[in-house]
N, C-alpha and C positions, 0 to 999 in steps of 0.2 A: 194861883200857882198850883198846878197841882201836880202832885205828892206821888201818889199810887193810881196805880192802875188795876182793876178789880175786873175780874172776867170770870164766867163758867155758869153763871147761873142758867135759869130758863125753867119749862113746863114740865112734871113731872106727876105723875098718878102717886097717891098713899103707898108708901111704902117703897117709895125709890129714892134715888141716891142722886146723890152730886157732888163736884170737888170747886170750890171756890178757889181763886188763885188774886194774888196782892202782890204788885210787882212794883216796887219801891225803886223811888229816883231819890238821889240826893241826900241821902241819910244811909246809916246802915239798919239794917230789921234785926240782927242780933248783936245793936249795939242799943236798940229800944223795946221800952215791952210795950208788944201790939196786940191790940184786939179787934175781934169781928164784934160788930155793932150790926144788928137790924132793926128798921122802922117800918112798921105797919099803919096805915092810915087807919088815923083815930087813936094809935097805942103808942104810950109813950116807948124811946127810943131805946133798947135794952142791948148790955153789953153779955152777949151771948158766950164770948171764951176769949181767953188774952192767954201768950205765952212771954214769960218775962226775957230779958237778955241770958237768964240763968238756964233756958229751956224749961222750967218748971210753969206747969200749965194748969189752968182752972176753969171750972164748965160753969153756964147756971144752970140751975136745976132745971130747968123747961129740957134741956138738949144733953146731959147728962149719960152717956153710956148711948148716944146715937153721934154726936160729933167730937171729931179729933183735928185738932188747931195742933200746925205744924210747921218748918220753917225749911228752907233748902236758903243757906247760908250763900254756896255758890253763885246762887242767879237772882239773890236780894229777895227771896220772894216769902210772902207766906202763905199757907193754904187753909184749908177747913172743909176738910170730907166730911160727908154730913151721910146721913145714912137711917134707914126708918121712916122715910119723910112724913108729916101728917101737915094737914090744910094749914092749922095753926102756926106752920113756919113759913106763910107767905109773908113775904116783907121783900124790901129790899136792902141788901147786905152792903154793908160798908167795914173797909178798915180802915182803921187807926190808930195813934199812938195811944194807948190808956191813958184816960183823963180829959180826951178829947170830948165840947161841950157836943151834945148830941145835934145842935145847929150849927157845928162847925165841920163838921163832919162832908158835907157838899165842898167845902176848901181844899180837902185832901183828896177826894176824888167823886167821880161821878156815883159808883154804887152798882152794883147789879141786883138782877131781878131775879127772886125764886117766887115761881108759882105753883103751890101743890094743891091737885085738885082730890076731890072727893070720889 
């Protein structure tokens, strides 16, 4: 079943930008606290920002003052402008609700793809 629909990623040189979008069916997104999750092959699966139902938001340190995790109530959605890009944030991006097991994560949606090159 799935959940979200995740779109925006793609190619981009060091130091460019992107807006990730998570378009939620069947639940509310600021009725739940979401996070962007990225997996890199080989690296375990890290929860990169979550914003709670309270709007109150938290970075990890890797993305810290380059991305901002956001929500448009109106259109179910949440985003994640990412900005500064370097190689080390190639993965592919997934959301979901916090807590979500990093193998569960393909259940709520397909995931999109950033690639930042060198």
């Amino acid at each position: 079943e799935v959940l979200v629909v995740e779109s925006g990623g793609g190619s981009v040189e060091t130091g460019g930008s992107l807006r990730l979008s998570c378009a939620a069916s069947g639940f509310r997104v600021d009725e739940t606290h979401m996070g962007w999750y990225r997996q890199a092959p080989g690296n375990e699966c890290e929860l990169v920002s979550r914003i709670r139902s309270d709007s109150s938001t938290h970075y990890a340190d890797s993305v810290k003052g380059r991305f901002t995790i956001s929500r448009d109530n109106a259109k179910n959605t949440v985003h994640l402008q990412m900005t500064s890009l370097k190689p080390d944030d190639t993965a592919v991006y997934h959301c979901a609700a916090v807590g979500v097991e990093c193998r569960a994560l393909s259940n709520w949606g397909q995931g999109t793809q950033v690639t930042v090159s060198s």
